[in-house]
KOLDRENVO-711051 format. One record per residue (C-alpha): x, z negated, y; chain; residue in one letter; residue number from 1. Coordinates in steps of 0.05 Angstrom, whole numbers, plus 5000, padded with zeros to 4 digits. Each point is the difference from the previous one (the first is absolute). Example, Ala and Ser with C-alpha at 12.3 -4.5 7.8 and 13.67 -1.06 7.14 Angstrom:
// KOLDRENVO-711051
PT      x      z      y   kolkol   vopa   base
PT   5246   4844   4910        A      A      1
PT   5027   5013   5069        A      S      2
//
This chain:
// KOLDRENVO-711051
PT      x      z      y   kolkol   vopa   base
PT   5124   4726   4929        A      X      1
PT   5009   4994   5075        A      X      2
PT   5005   5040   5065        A      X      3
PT   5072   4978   4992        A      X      4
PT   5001   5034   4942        A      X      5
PT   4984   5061   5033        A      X      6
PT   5062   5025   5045        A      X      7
PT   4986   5015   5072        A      X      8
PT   5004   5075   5013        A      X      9
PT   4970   5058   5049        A      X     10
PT   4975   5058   4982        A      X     11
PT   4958   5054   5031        A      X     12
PT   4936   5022   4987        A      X     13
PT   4977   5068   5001        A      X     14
PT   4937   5014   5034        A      X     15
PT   4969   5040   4924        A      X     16
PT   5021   4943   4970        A      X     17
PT   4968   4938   5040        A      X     18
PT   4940   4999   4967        A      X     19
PT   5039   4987   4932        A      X     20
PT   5046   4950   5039        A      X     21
PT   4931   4962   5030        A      X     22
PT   4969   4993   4930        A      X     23
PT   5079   4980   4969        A      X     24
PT   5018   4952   5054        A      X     25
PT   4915   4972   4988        A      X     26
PT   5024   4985   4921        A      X     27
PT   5057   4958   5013        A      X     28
PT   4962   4948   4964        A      X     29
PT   4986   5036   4944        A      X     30
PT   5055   5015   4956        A      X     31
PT   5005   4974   4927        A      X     32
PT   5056   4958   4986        A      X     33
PT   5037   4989   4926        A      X     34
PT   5053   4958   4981        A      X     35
PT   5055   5040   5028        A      X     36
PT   4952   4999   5072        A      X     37
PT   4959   5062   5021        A      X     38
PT   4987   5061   4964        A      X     39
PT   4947   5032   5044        A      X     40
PT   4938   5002   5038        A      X     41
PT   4928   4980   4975        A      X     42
PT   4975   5073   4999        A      X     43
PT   4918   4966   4993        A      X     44
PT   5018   4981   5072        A      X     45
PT   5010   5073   5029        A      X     46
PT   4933   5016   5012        A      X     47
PT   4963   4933   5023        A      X     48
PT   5061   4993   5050        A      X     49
PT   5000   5074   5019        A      X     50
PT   4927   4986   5022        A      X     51
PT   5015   4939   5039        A      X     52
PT   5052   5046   5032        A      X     53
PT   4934   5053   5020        A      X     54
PT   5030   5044   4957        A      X     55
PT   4963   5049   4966        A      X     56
PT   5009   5009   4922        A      X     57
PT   5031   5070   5010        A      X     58
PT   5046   4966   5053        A      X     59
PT   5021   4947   4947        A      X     60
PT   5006   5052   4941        A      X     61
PT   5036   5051   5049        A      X     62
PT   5049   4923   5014        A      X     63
PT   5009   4980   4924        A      X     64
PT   5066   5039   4988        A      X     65
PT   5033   4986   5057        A      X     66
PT   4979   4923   4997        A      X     67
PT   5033   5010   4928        A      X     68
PT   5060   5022   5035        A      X     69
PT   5005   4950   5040        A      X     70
PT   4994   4953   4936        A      X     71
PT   5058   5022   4966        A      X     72
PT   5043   4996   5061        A      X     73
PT   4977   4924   5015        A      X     74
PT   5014   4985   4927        A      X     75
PT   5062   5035   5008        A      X     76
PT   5025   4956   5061        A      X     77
PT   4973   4945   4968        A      X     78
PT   5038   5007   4944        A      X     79
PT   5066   5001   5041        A      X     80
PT   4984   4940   5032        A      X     81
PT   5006   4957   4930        A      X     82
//
């Protein structure tokens, strides 16, 4: 898999949701990857990242379901892209 892979497009991020986005956008290297390519994030990252972020382990609890969210949408458009 390679940023080409990944099709080029905008969104906007809600301010209640940036701290999700932050610690999402920070895993881009971790997802796991089968034969059929990716199949989701390395959840044992969340909280060492989340730290290296300054977050607080409330802040990255309060940003695990929207970080999962964001997941199943990037596997979505990843998907597509095949």
């Amino acid at each position: 898999m390679t940023k080409s892979d990944i099709p080029e497009i905008e969104h906007e991020v809600l301010a209640d949701v940036w701290p999700a986005f932050r610690l999402f956008e920070a895993l881009s290297t971790q997802w796991r990857v089968g034969m059929g390519g990716p199949v989701g994030l390395d959840y044992g990252a969340i909280p060492s990242t989340g730290s290296m972020l300054g977050m607080k382990r409330k802040e990255i609890t309060a940003a695990f379901h929207d970080v999962r969210v964001m997941e199943a949408e990037a596997l979505l458009i990843m998907s597509q892209s095949k």
